[in-house]
C-alpha positions in Angstrom: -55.7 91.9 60.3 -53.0 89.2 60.2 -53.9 85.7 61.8 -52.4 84.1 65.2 -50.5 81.5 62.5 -49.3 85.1 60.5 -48.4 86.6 63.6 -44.8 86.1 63.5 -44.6 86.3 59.7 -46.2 89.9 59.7 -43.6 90.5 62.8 -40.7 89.5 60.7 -41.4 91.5 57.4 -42.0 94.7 60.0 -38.7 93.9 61.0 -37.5 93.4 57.6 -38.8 96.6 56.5 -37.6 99.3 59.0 -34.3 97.4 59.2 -34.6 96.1 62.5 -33.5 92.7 64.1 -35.5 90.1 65.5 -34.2 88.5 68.5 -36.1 85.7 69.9 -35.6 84.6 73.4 -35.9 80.8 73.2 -34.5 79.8 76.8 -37.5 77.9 77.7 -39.2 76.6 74.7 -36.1 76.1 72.3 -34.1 73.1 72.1 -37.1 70.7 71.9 -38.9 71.6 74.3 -42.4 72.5 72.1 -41.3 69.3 69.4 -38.9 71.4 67.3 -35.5 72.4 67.9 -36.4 75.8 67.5 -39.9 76.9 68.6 -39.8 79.6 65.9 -39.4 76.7 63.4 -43.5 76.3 63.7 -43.8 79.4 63.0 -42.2 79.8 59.6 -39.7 82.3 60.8 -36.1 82.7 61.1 -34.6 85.2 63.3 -31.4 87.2 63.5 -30.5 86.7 67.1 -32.0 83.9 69.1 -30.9 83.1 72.6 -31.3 79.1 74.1 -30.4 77.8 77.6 -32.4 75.3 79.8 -33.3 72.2 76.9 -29.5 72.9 75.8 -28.1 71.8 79.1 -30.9 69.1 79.5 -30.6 69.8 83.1 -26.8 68.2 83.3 -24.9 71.5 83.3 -26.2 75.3 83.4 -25.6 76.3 80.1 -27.0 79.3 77.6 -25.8 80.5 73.8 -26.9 83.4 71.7 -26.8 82.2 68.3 -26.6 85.0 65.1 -28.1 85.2 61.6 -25.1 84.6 59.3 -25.9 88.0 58.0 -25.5 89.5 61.7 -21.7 87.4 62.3 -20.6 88.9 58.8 -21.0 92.6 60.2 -18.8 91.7 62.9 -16.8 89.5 61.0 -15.9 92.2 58.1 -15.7 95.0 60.3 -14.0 95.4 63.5 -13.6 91.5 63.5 -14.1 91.8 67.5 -17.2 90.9 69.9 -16.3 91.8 73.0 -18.9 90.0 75.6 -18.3 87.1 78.4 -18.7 86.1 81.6 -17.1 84.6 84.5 -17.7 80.6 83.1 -17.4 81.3 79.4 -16.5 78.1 77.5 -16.7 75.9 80.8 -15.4 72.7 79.4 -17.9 70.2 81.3 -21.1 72.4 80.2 -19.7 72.2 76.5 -19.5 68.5 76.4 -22.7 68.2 78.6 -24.5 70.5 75.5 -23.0 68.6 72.6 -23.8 65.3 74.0 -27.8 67.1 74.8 -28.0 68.2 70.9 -27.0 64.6 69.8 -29.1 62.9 71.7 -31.9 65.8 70.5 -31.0 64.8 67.1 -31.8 61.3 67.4 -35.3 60.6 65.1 -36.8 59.3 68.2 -36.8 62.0 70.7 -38.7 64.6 69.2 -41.0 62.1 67.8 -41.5 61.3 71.3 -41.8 64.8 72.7 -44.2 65.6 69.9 -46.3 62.3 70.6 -46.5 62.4 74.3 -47.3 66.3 73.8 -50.2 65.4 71.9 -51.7 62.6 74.4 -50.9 65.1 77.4 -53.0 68.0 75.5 -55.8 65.5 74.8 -55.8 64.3 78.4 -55.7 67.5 80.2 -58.7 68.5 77.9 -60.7 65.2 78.4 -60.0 65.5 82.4 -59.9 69.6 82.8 -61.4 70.7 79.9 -65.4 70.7 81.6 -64.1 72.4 85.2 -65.9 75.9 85.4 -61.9 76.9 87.0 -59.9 76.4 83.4 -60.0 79.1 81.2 -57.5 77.7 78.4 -55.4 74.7 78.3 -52.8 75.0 75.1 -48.8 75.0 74.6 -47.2 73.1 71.9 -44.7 69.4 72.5 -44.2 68.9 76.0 -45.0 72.4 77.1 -48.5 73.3 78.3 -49.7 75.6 80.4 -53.2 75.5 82.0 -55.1 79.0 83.0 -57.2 78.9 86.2 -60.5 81.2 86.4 -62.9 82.1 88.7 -65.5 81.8 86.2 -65.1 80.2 83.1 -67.5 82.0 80.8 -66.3 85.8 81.3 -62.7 84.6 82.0 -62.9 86.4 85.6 -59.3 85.4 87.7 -59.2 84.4 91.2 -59.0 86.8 94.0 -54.6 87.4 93.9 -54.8 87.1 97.6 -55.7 83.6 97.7 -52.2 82.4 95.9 -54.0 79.6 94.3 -51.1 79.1 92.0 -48.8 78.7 95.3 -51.7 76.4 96.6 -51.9 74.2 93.2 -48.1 73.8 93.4 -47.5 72.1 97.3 -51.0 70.2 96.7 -49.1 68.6 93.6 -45.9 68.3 95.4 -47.9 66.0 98.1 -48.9 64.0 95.0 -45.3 63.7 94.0 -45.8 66.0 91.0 -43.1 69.2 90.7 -45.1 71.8 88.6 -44.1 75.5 87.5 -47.0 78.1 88.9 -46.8 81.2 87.8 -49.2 84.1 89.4 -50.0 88.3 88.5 -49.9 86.9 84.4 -52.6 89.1 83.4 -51.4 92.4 84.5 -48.9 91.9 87.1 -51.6 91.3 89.6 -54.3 89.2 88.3 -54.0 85.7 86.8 -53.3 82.3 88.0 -51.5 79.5 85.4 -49.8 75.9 86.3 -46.9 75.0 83.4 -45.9 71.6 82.7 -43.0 70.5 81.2 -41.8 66.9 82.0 -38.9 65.3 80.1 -38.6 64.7 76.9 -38.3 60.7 77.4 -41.6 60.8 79.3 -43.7 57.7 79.2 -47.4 57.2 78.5 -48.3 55.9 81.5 -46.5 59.1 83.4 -47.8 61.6 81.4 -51.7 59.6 82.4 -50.0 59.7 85.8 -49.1 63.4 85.4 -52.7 64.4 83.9 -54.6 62.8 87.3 -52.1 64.4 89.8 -52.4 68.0 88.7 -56.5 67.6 88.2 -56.5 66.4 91.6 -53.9 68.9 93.0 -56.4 72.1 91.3 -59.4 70.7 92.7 -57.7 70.4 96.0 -56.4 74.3 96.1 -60.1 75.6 95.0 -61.7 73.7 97.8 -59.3 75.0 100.3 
């Protein structure tokens, strides 16, 4: 049985071997966003299609790309010579610039060293401040993306009742702190499961991401004592 760290290896030489592309949808954790341009990049993988979006505009301009192996442009290239796709804003002038500027600036030595760095203290933090409460089941992500699993009991992994929303709950208790949060509910089966996702800029400070850690610990405990 492959590994977790094999996972997308074994995925890649399936694909390889039944002649069948990868595509990897990188809208939220590409461009940065996990410490590498490319999330996939940790992984040891390259794919044929890969799709990016939200770190690409950096929140300036709404902006997404599908990007191709050079294997998969030569088939268009030396065939018909046509892909026929777009859209009603295709090539939108201001969203170009506002990407090309994002990718320098992502380019710079310093901001992914500070993504990466920041990701590591917010990780530590969130384990040294949620990592006893018997309502955490996991706390993991990679950079500045981490996600934090809520449980009824942490031993058997049991989720809260769906009816009581607590990812809704978790989310306006941190907005009262000042903290805007991504809940997510139903991420077990549809139905089931309760997770709080953070993902704070990529210039993020330490004292903010300290800030961040003692918000969202206070915001839980507040929605599970409601």
């Amino acid at each position: 049985m492959a590994s977790e760290a094999d996972y997308f290896k074994r995925v890649r030489a399936i694909c390889d071997k039944y002649g069948v592309l990868l595509i990897l949808d990188e809208v939220m954790c590409g461009m940065g966003r996990t410490g590498t341009v490319f999330a996939c990049e940790q992984d040891g993988v390259t794919p044929d299609i890969i799709t990016i979006a939200k770190g690409l505009g950096g929140g300036y301009q709404p902006i997404g790309a599908v990007m191709l192996s050079a294997n998969i442009y030569s088939s268009f290239a030396n065939g018909s010579g046509l892909f026929q796709h777009g859209h009603t804003y295709l090539g939108h002038p201001v969203a170009a610039a506002a990407a090309n500027k994002v990718v320098e600036i992502i380019a710079r030595p310093d901001t992914l060293a500070n993504v990466n760095a920041m990701g590591t203290r917010l990780q530590s933090g969130l384990e040294a401040t949620l990592g006893g409460s018997p309502h955490v089941g996991d706390i993991r992500g990679r950079g500045l993306f981490r996600g934090i699993e809520l449980v009824a009991d942490r031993e058997s992994k049991t989720p809260f009742d769906p009816a009581r929303k607590l990812h809704a709950k978790i989310k306006r208790q941190a907005m009262a702190r000042g903290l805007i949060s991504y809940p997510m509910g139903g991420t077990i089966d549809g139905i089931h499961g309760d997770h709080i996702l953070l993902a704070p800029p990529y210039i993020i400070a330490p004292d903010e991401v300290d800030l961040m850690i003692e918000r969202i610990a206070e915001a839980i405990d507040a929605a599970i004592a409601e």
